[in-house]
C-alpha positions, 0 to 999 in steps of 0.5 A: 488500458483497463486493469483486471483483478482476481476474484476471491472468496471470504476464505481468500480462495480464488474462484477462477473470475477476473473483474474490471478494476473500474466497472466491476459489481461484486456480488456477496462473499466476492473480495479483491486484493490490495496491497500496501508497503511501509518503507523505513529508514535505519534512523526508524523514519517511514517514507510517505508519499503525496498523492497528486492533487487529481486522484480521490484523497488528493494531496493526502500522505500514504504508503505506496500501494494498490491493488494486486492484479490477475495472475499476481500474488500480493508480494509481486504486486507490492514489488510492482507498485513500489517499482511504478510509483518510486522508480526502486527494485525490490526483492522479494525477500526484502520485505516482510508481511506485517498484517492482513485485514478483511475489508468488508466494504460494499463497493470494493470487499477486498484482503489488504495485505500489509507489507514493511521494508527497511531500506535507506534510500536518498529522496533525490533517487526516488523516480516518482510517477507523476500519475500518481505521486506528487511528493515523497518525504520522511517522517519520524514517529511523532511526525506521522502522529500528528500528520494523522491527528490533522488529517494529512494522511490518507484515511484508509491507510490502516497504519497507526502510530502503535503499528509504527512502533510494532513494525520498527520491532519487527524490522529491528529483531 
C-alpha cells in the first residue's frame, strides 16, 4: 500500500499537497519531513538497531526512524515508527526534541526532525519488525564512535559521538 507524505516550503509551511513516498518528483523549495529517535538507557547507552540485509544500507546500525506521514505531525510519527519497528508505546511527553536539520538534497529535500528518549527498556522486550529490522543492541559512547569510524553505522544518521554527549546532558538535567 502506497505511503503519502505532506508537501512543505523552505519555511516548513505546509502547502496543502500530499506525494507518493515512492514516486513523488519534488519541484524546487518542496521539503518532506522525516524523523528519527535516539533512545538511552540510564547506564547512558544508545539503542541501535540493524537494518535488514534487503533494504538500502543493509545490515548498517541507526536510530529508529522514518518519514512523517500526511496528516502527522513529527512527534506522532517518531511515536509511530518507534511503535512499528520495536514493538514499544511511547508517550508523547516522553520525548524531547534535540535538533532540526534542513536537507537540501535533490531527490528527497526534506526537515529532519531529531528526537531523544530515555527509557530502560530489556532487549528480550523488543518486538522487531522483521521488514525493517534485523537486530537491536546497546552501545556505550565509545562503542558507537567507533562503529561510526568502521562504517558500521547508517551514513545519513546526522548523530555523532559529540551529539551523544549533548543529548546525555539534556536527558540528565
Amino acid at each position: 500500500m502506497a505511503e503519502y507524505f505532506d508537501i512543505y516550503d523552505e519555511s516548513r509551511n505546509f502547502l496543502g499537497r500530499t506525494g507518493e513516498r515512492e514516486s513523488y518528483v519534488f519541484s524546487k523549495g518542496e521539503y518532506h519531513i522525516v524523523t528519527d529517535v535516539f533512545i538511552f538507557n540510564s547506564n547512558n547507552q544508545l539503542l541501535l538497531t540493524q537494518r535488514v540485509p534487503e533494504k538500502k544500507a543493509g545490515l548498517l546500525w541507526e536510530g529508529t526512524g522514518g518519514s512523517v506521514l500526511a496528516g502527522e505531525n513529527s512527534k506522532q510519527a517518531i511515536i509511530r515508527e518507534i511503535n512499528e519497528e520495536l514493538g514499544l508505546d511511547i508517550q508523547e511527553n516522553e520525548l524531547i526534541l534535540y535538533n532540526t536539520l534542513k536537507r537540501d538534497e535533490i531527490k528527497s529535500p526534506r526537515f529532519k526532525d531529531l528526537w531523544i528518549l530515555k527509557k530502560d527498556i530489556e532487549l528480550k522486550e523488543l518486538v522487531l519488525q522483521k521488514e525493517e529490522v534485523n537486530d537491536a543492541k546497546w552501545v556505550s559512547i565509545d562503542e558507537f564512535d567507533k562503529m561510526q569510524q568502521n562504517n558500521e553505522i547508517v551514513p545519513t544518521i546526522d548523530f555523532n559521538k559529540e551529539d551523544f554527549i549533548k543529548a546525555i546532558n539534556l536527558m540528565n538535567k
